[in-house]
KOLVOVO-920351 format. One record per residue (C-alpha): residue number from 0; y, z, x. Coordinates in steps of 0.02 Angstrom, whole numbers, always signed. Layout:
<rs>
+------+--------+--------+--------+
| resi |     c2 |     c3 |     c1 |
+------+--------+--------+--------+
|  NUM |      Y |      Z |      X |
...
+------+--------+--------+--------+
</rs>
This chain:
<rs>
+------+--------+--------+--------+
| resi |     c2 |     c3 |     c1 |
+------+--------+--------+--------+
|    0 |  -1104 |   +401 |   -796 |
|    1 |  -1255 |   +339 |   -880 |
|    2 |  -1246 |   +218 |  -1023 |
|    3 |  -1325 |   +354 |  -1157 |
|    4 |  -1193 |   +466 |  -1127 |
|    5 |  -1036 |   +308 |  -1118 |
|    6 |  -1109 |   +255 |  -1274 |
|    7 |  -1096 |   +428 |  -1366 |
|    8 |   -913 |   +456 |  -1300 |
|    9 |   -878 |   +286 |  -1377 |
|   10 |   -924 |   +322 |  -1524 |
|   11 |   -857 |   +494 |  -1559 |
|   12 |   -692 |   +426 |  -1510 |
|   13 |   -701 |   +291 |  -1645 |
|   14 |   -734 |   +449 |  -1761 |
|   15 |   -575 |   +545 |  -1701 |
|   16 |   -483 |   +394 |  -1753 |
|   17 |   -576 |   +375 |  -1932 |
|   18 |   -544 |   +559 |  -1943 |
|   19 |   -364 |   +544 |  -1902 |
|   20 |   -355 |   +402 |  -2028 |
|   21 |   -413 |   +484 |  -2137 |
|   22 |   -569 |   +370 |  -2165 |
|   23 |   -702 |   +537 |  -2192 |
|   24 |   -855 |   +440 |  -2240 |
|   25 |   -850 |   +332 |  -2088 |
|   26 |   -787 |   +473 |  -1979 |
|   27 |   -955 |   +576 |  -2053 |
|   28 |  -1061 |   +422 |  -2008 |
|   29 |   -994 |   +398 |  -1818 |
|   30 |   -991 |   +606 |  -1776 |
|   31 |  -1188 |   +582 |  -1834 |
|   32 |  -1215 |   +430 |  -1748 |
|   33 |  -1112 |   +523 |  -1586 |
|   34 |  -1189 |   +673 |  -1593 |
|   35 |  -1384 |   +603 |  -1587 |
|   36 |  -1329 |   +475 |  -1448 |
|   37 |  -1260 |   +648 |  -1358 |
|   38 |  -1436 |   +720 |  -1394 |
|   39 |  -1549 |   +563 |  -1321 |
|   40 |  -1422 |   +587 |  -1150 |
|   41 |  -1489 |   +752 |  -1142 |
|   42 |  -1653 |   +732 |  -1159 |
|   43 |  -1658 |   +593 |  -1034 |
|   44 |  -1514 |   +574 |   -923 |
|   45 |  -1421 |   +738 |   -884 |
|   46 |  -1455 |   +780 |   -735 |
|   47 |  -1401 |   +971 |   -727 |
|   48 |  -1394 |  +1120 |   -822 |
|   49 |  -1211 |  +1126 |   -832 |
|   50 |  -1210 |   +950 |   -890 |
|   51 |  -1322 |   +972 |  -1029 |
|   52 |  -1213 |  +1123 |  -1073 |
|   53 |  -1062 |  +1058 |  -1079 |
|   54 |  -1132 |   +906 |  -1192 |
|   55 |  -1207 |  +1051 |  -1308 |
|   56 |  -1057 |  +1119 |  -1349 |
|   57 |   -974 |   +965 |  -1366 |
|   58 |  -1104 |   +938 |  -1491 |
|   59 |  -1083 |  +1094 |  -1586 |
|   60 |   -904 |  +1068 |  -1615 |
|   61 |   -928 |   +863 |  -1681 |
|   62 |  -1060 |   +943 |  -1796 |
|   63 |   -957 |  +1049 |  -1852 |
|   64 |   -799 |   +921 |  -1910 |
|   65 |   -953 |   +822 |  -1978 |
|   66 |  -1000 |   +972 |  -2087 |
|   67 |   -851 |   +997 |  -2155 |
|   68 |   -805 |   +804 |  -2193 |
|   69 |   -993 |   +810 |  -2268 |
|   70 |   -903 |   +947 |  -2392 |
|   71 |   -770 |   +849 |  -2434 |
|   72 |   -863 |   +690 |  -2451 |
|   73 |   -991 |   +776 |  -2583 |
|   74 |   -850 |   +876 |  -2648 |
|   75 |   -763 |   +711 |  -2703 |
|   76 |   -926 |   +621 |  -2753 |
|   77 |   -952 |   +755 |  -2878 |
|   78 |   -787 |   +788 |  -2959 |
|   79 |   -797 |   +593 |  -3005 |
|   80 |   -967 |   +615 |  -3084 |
|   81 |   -895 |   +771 |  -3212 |
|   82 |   -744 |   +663 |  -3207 |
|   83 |   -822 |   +517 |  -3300 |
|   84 |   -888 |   +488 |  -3482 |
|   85 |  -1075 |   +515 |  -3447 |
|   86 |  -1061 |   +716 |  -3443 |
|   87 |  -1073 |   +698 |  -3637 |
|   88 |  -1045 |   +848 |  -3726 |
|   89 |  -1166 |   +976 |  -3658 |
|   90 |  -1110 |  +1146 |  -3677 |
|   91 |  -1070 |  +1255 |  -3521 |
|   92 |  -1234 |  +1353 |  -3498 |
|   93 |  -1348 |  +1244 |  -3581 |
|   94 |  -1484 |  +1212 |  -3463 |
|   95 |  -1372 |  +1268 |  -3314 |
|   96 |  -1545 |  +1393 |  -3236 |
|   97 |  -1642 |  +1247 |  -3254 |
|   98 |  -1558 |  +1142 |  -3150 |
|   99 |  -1510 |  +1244 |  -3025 |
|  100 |  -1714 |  +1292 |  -2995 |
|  101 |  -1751 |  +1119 |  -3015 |
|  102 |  -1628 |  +1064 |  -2882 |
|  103 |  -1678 |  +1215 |  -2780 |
|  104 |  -1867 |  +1151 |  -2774 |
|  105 |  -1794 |   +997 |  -2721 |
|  106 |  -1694 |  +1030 |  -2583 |
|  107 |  -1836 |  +1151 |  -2522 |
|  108 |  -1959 |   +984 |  -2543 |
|  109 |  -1836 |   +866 |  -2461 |
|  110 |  -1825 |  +1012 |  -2309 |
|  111 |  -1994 |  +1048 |  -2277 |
|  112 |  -2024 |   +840 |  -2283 |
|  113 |  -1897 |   +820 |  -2149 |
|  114 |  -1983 |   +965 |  -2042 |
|  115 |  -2149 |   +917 |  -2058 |
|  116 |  -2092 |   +739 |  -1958 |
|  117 |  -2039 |   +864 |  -1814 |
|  118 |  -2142 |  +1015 |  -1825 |
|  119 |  -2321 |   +963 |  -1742 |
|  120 |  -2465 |  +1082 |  -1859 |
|  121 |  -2605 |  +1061 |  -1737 |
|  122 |  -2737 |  +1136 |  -1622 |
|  123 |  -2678 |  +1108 |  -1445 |
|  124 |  -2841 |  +1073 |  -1351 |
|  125 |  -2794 |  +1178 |  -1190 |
|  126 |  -2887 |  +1336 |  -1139 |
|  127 |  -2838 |  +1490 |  -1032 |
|  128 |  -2930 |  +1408 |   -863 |
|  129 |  -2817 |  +1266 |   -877 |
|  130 |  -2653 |  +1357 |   -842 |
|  131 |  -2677 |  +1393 |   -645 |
|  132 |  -2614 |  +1545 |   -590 |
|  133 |  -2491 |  +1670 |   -705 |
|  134 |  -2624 |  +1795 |   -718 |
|  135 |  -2514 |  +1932 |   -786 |
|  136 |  -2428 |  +1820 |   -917 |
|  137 |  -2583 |  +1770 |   -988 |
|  138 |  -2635 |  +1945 |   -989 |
|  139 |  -2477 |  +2006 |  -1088 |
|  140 |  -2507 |  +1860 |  -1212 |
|  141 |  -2692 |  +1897 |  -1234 |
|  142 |  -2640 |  +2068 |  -1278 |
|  143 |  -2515 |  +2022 |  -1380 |
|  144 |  -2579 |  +1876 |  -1488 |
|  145 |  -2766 |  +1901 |  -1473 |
|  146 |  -2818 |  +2093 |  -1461 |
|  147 |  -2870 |  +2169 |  -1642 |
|  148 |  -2762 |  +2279 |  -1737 |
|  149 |  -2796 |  +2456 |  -1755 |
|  150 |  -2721 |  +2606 |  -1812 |
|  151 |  -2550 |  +2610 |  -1767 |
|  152 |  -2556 |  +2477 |  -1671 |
|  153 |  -2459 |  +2341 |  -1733 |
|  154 |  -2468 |  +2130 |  -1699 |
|  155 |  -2309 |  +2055 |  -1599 |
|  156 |  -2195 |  +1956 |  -1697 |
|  157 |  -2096 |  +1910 |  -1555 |
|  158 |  -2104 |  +1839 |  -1376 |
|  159 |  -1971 |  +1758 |  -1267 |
|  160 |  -2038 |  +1663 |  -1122 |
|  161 |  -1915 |  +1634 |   -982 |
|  162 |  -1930 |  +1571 |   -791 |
|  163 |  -1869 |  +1405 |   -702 |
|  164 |  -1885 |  +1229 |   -788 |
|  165 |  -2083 |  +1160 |   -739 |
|  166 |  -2163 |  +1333 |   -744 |
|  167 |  -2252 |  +1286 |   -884 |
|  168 |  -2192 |  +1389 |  -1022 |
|  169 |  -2230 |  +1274 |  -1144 |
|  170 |  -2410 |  +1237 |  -1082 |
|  171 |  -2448 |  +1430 |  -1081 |
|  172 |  -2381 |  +1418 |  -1266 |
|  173 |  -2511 |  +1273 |  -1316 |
|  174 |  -2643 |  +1364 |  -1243 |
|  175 |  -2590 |  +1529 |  -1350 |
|  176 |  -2603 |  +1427 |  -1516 |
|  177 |  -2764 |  +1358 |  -1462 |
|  178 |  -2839 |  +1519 |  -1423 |
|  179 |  -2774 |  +1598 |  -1562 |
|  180 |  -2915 |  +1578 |  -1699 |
|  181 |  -2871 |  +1512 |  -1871 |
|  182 |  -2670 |  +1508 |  -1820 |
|  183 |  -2570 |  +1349 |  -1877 |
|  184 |  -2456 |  +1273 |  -1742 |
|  185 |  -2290 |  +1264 |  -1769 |
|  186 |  -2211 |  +1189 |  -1637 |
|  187 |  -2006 |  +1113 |  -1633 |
|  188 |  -1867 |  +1089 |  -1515 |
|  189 |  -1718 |  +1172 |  -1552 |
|  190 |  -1622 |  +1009 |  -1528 |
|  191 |  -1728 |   +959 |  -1698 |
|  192 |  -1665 |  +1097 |  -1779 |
|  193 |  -1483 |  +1064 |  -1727 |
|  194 |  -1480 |   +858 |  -1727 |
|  195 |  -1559 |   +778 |  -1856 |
|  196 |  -1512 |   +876 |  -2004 |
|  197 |  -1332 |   +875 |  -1987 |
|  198 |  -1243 |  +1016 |  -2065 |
|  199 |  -1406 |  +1116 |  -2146 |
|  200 |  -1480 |  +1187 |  -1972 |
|  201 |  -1482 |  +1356 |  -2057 |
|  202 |  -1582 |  +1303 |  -2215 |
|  203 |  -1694 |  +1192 |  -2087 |
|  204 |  -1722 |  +1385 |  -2000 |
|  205 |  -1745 |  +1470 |  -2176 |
|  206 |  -1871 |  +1343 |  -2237 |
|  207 |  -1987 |  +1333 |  -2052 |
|  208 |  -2000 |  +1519 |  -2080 |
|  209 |  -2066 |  +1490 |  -2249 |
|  210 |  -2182 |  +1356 |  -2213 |
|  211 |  -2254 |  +1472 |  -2084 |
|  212 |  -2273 |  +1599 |  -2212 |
|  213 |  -2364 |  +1455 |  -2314 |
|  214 |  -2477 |  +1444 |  -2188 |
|  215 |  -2488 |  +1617 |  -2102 |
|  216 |  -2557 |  +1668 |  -1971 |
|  217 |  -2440 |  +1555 |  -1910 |
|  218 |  -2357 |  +1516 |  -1736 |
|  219 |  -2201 |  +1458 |  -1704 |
|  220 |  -2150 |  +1392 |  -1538 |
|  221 |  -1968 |  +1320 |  -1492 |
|  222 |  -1936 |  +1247 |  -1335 |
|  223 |  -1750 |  +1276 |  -1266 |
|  224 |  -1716 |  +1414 |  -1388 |
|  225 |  -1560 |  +1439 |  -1292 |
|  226 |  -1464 |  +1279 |  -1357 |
|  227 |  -1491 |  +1347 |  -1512 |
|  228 |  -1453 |  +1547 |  -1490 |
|  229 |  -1345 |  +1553 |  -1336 |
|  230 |  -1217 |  +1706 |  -1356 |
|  231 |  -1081 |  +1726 |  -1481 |
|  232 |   -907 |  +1695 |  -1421 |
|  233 |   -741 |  +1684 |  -1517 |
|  234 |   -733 |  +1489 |  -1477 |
|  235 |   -895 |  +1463 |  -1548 |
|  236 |   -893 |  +1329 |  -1720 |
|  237 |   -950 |  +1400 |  -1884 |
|  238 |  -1120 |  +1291 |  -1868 |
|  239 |  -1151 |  +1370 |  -1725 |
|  240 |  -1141 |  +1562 |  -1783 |
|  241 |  -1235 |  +1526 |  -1938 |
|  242 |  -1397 |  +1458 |  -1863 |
|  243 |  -1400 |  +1618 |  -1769 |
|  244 |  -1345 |  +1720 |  -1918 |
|  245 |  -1503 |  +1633 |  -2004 |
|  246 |  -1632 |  +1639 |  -1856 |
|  247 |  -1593 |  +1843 |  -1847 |
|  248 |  -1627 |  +1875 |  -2016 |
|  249 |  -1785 |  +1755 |  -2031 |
|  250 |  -1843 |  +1855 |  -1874 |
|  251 |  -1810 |  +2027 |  -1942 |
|  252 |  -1906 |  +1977 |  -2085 |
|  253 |  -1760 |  +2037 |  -2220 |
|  254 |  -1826 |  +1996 |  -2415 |
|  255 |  -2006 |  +1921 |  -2337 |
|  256 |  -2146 |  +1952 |  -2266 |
|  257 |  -2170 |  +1900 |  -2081 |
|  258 |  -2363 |  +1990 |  -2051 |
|  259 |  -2462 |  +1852 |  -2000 |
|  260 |  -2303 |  +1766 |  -1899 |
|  261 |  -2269 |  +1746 |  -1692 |
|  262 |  -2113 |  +1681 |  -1651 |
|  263 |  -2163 |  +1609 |  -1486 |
|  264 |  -1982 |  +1545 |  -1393 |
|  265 |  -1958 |  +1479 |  -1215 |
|  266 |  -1796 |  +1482 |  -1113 |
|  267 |  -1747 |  +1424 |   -934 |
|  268 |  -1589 |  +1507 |   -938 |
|  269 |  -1612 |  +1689 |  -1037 |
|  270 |  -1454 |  +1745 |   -989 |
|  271 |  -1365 |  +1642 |  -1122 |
|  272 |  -1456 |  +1694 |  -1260 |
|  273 |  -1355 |  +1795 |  -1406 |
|  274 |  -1398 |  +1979 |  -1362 |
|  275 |  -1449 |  +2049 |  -1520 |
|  276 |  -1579 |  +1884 |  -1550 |
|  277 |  -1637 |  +1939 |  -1377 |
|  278 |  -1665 |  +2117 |  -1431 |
|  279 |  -1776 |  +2036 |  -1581 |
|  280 |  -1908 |  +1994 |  -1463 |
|  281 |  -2008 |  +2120 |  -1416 |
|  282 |  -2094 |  +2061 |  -1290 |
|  283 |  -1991 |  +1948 |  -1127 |
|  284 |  -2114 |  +1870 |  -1010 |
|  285 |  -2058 |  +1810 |   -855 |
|  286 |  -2144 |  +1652 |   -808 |
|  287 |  -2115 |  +1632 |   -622 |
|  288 |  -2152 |  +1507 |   -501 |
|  289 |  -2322 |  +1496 |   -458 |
|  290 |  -2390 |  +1571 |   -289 |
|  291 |  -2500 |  +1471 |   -166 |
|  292 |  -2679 |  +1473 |   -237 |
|  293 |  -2610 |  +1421 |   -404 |
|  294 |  -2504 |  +1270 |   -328 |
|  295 |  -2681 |  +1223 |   -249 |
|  296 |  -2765 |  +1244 |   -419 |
|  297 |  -2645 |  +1129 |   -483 |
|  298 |  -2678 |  +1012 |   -377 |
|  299 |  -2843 |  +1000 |   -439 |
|  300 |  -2805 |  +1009 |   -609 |
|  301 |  -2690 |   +869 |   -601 |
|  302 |  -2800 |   +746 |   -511 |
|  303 |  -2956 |   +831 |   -624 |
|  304 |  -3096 |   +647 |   -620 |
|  305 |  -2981 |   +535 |   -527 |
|  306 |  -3098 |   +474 |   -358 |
|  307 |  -3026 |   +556 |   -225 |
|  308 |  -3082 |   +619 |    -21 |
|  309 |  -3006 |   +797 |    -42 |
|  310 |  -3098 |   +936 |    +17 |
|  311 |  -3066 |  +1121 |    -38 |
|  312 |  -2971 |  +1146 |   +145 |
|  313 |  -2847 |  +1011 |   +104 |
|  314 |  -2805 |  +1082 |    -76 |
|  315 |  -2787 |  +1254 |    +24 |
|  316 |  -2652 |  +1158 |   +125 |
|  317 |  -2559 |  +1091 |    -19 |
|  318 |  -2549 |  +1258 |    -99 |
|  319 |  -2462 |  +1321 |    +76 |
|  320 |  -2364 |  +1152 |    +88 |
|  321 |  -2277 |  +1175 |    -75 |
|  322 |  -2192 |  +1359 |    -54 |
|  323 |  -2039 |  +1329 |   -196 |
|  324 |  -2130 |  +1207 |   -306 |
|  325 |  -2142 |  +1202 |   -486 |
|  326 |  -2299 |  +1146 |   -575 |
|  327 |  -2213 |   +977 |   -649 |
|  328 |  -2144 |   +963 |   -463 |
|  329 |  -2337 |   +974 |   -421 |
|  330 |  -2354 |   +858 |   -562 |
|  331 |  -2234 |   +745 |   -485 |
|  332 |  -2327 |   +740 |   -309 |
|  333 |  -2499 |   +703 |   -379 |
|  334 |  -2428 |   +545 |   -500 |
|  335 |  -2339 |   +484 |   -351 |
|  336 |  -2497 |   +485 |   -229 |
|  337 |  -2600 |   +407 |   -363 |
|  338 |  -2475 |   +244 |   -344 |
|  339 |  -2482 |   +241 |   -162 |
|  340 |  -2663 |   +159 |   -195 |
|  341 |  -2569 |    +16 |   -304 |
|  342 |  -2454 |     -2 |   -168 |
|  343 |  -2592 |    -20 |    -24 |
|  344 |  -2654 |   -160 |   -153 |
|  345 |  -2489 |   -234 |   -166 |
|  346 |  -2459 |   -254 |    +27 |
|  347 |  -2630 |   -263 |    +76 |
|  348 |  -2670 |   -407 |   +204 |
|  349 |  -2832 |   -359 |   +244 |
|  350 |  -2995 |   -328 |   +131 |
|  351 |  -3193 |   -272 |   +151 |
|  352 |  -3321 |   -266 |    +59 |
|  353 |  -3380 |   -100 |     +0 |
|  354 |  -3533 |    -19 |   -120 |
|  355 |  -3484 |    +50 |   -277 |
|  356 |  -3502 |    +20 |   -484 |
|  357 |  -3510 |   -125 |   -538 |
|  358 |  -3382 |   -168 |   -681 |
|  359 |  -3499 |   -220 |   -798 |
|  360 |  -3607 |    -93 |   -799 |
|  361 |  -3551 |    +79 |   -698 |
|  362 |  -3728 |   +158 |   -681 |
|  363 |  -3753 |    -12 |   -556 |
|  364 |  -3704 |     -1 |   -402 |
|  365 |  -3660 |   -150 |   -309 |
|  366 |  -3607 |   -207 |   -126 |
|  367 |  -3463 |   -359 |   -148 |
|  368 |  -3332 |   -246 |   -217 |
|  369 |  -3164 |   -270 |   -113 |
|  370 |  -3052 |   -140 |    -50 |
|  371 |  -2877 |   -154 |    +41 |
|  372 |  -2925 |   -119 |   +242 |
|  373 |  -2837 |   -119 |   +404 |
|  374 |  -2839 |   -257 |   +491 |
|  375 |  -2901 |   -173 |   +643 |
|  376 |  -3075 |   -145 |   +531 |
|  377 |  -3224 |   -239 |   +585 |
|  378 |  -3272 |   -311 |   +431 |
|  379 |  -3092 |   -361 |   +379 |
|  380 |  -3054 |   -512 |   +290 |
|  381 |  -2875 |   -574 |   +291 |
|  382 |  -2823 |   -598 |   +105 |
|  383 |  -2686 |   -529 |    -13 |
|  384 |  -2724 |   -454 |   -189 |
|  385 |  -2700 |   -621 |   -279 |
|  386 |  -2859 |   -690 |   -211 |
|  387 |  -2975 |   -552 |   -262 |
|  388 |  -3055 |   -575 |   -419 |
|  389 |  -3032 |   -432 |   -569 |
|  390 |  -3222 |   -374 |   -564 |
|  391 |  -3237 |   -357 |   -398 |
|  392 |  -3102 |   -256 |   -357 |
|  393 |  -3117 |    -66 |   -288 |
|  394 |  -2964 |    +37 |   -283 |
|  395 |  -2932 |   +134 |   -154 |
|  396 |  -2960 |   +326 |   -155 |
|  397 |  -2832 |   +436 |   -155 |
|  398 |  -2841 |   +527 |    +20 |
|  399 |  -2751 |   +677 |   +107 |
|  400 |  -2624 |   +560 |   +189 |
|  401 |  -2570 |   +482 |     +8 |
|  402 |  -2524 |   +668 |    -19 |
|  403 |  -2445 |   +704 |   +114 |
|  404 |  -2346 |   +566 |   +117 |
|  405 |  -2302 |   +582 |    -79 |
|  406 |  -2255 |   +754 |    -26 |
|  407 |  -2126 |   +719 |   +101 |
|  408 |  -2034 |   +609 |    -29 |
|  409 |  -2037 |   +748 |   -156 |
|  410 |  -1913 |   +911 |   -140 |
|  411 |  -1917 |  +1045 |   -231 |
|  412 |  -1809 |  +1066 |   -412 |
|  413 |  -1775 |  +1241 |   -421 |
|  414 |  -1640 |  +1336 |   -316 |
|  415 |  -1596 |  +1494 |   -234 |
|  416 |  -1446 |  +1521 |   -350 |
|  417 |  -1558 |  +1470 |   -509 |
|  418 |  -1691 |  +1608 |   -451 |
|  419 |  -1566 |  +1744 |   -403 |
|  420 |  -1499 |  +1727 |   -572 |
|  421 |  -1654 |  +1740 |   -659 |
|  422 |  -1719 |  +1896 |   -545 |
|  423 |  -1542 |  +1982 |   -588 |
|  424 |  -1600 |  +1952 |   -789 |
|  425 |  -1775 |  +2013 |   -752 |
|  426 |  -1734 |  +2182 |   -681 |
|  427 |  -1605 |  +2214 |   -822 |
|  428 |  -1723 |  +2156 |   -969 |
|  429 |  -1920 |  +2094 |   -946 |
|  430 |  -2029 |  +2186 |  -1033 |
|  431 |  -2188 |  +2121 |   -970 |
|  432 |  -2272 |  +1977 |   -871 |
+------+--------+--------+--------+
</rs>
């Protein structure tokens, strides 16, 4: 068990105790404190999907006993304040309205504050060509985000993106915001929504819908919607039904205007989702993994300037290499062979001389630069790392066999069960993709 996720159960069970105590402030502050250590062991040390799940619905039920001690803690704060002697005598109705919109402006201001330090408004800079591969995904979203409106034609105001973690759902959604002219970028976690806000998740949904509004056309993006609008079930807390209560009727637009607004979600797991949010979304794009020519694209992409002796043959190779792969497991491969030069530094015994730039000034090209070698090479000189001096060293380019080697080391994250399940959802419900 990692330390994260000993921590958190320490702590919650120092809040049962408070709770059964009957100690409600502390209680409140150790299910908060709980619940966000919970959050950081998801985020960082689960290590599988049922993991992470059953942590999330621990979570949901902690925030839930928090809520309601949150109640009961402000209930108590306020009956001492009309309690006490500074009420004066102020009739019953006085300036009542006024207070209420004043406080109502408030809370809205104190809301949209707290989102704005977790909702990223920005241009992503990524472009079409740099997602490799998903041709018909980028077609449906081109169609859907970018085409003009005419007649009876009307804009989407929904899209679920599903497939396997490392797909790159969320990199297809950066490049939709950035190709998407004059649309602000709205772009949360649904553990942000849940976590840091404890007990007003729902008026955290309400008031990201109206900020995008504010500043419509607007996209919103959340990443692992289904944490936040998994299905309804009779065990589920009151929290938990409420969010989605809230998220369904921001969606469906009741009282407001949502022209101008994408709701742009992504989901490894669409099968949990609450059916009638899933129904919302008119559009479900199924983001599979890629095929072989965009595995070898990625390879390219991923190594983009970095020196290297690669020819178009050997990305070919890679692409066939990697049947099963995701693009962060691609990802994974490339970062890896880039350290196997550091490591050929680091047990190097042998270095030449080679030509290359010269560290003070690149466009000169020098011939004293020192690169690890075998010691089999002709013009080896027996040294470690320690003894070459900073300019003059030449790292090593990354080569065929650093791939190949970071390859064998690297297995595939995705499953057969994981990809059964997901074909048995995309017969019953994609739309398009």
């Amino acid at each position: 068990m990692s330390k994260s996720l000993q921590k958190a159960i320490d702590i919650v069970t120092k809040a049962v105790k408070e709770d059964e105590k009957k100690n409600y402030e502390e209680a409140l502050r150790l299910y908060t404190h709980g619940v966000e250590s919970f959050l950081h062991a998801i985020k960082y040390e689960a290590d599988s999907d049922k993991a992470k799940e059953s942590i999330r619905a621990k979570c949901i039920l902690y925030l839930d006993r928090a809520e309601k001690l949150k109640q009961h803690v402000s209930g108590k704060k306020q009956k001492a304040v009309k309690d006490g002697s500074s009420g004066g005598n102020k009739k019953k109705g006085d300036n009542d309205s006024s207070d209420s919109d004043s406080e109502g402006n408030a809370e809205k201001k104190k809301f949209q504050t707290q989102l704005k330090g977790a909702i990223v408004m920005e241009k992503p800079n990524i472009k079409w060509e740099d997602v490799a591969g998903l041709d018909g995904a980028k077609e449906a979203l081109k169609e859907a985000v970018m085409l003009p409106i005419e007649g009876k034609r009307q804009p989407q105001r929904g899209i679920l993106l599903y497939g396997p973690p490392g797909t790159g759902k969320s990199y297809l959604a950066k490049a939709v915001a950035t190709e998407a002219n004059n649309s602000t970028f709205f772009s949360v976690s649904s553990f942000d929504l849940v976590s840091k806000w404890l007990g007003e998740s729902e008026k955290l949904v309400k008031n990201l819908f109206e900020m995008a509004r504010e500043h419509k056309p607007s996209i919103i993006f959340i990443d692992d919607f289904d944490s936040l609008c998994s299905s309804r079930s009779d065990n589920e807390s009151e929290l938990a039904r409420r969010i989605k209560t809230e998220f369904l009727a921001q969606m469906q637009g009741v009282g407001n205007d949502n022209d101008g607004i994408l709701v742009l979600v992504a989901t490894s797991i669409p099968w949990v989702l609450d059916s009638a949010l899933r129904r919302s979304f008119e559009k479900r794009i199924y983001i599979p993994l890629p095929e072989a020519p965009a595995r070898a694209t990625m390879f390219q992409l991923h190594l983009r300037n970095t020196p290297n002796f690669l020819t178009q043959g050997d990305f070919r190779v890679l692409g066939l290499k990697t049947e099963g792969y995701t693009g962060a497991d691609i990802s994974v491969v490339v970062r890896d062979a880039l350290m196997q030069s550091m490591r050929k530094v680091q047990n190097a015994t042998h270095f030449k001389r080679v030509r290359g730039p010269s560290r003070d000034n690149p466009d000169v090209i020098v011939s004293d630069l020192l690169t690890p070698c075998s010691p089999d090479d002709p013009q080896a000189m027996e040294m470690n790392w320690m003894d070459v001096p900073g300019d003059k060293f030449f790292e090593p380019v990354v080569s065929m066999s650093d791939m190949l080697m970071s390859l064998g080391m690297t297995k595939p994250t995705v499953n057969k069960a994981d990809l059964d399940e997901m074909q048995r959802f995309t017969d019953d419900f994609r739309s398009e993709g």
